[in-house]
N, C-alpha and C positions, 0 to 999 in steps of 0.2 A: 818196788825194790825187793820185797820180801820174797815175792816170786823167785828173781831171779837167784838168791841165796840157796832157798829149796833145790832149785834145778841145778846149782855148783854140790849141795849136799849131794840129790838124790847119783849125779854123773859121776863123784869122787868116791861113794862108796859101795856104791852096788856093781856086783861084776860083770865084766860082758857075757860071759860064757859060764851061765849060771845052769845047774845041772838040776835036769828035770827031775820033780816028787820031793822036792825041799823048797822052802820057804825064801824068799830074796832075803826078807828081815834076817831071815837067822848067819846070813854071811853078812850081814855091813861091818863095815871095820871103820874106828875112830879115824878122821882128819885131826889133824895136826892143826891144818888153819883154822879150821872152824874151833875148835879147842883153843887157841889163840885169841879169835875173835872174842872170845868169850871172857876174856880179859880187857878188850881194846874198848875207851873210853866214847869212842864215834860208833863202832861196831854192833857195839852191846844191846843200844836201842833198834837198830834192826835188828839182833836176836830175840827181842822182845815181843817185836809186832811178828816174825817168825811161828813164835812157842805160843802168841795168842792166838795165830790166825790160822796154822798147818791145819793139814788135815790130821782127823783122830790118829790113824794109823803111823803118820808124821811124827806127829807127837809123843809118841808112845817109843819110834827107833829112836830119839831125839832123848828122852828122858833117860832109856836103859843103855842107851852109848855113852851119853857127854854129863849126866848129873849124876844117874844112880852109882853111888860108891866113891863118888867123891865131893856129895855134899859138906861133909864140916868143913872142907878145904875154900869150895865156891861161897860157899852162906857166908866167911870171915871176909872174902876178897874186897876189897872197895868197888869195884865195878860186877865184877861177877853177882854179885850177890844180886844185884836188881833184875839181874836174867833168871835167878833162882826164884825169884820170887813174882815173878810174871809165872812161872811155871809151875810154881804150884798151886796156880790159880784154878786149874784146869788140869792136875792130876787124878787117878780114880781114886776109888777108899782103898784099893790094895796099895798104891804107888804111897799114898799118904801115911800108909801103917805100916811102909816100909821106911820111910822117909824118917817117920818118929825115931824106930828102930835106928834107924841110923846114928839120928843125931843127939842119941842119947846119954853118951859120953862128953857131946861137946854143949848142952846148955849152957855152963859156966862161963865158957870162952866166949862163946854169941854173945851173952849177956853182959858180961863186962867190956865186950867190943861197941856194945852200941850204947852202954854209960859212958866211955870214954871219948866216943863217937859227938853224939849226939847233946849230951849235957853238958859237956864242960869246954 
């Protein structure tokens, strides 16, 4: 199943008529559905087994598309969040010390989302 999600990614955002001496990665463009999926309670777990199993290169249009710059948003989601965290399972030390950077502001919210969450 995971396969075929890669192959809806890889069809929906790389272009056909990609112009020689440039990189495919550096033109993919966000879906909408897969950014949906990313919320959807059945979805979510194939995005999981996705973001653990893509290939490196995969993983990396996967992180800088659909997570990076909108982590404090995904890490609070109820569902999102477990895709965020399959995925940083397997981010490198730069994607990680961007990731901190990121969520540096939002410690406080995380933290009392998953006291609220979890303990009571």
């Amino acid at each position: 199943m995971s396969y075929v999600l890669i192959a809806y990614f890889i069809a929906n955002t790389i272009p056909e008529h990609h112009p020689l001496g440039t990189s495919v990665l550096d033109d993919i463009t966000e879906s909408d559905y897969l950014s949906t999926l990313l919320r959807d309670s059945n979805a979510s777990h194939v995005l999981e087994t996705v973001v653990s199993r893509c290939p490196a290169d995969a993983f990396n249009v996967l992180w800088k598309t659909y997570f990076e710059s909108r982590l404090a948003r995904l890490a609070v989601h109820p569902v999102a969040n477990f895709v965020v965290a399959k995925a940083l399972e397997r981010v490198s030390e730069g994607q990680l010390s961007k990731t901190l950077e990121e969520l540096e502001g939002s410690w406080k919210r995380l933290i009392r989302l998953f006291l609220r969450n979890f303990l009571f």
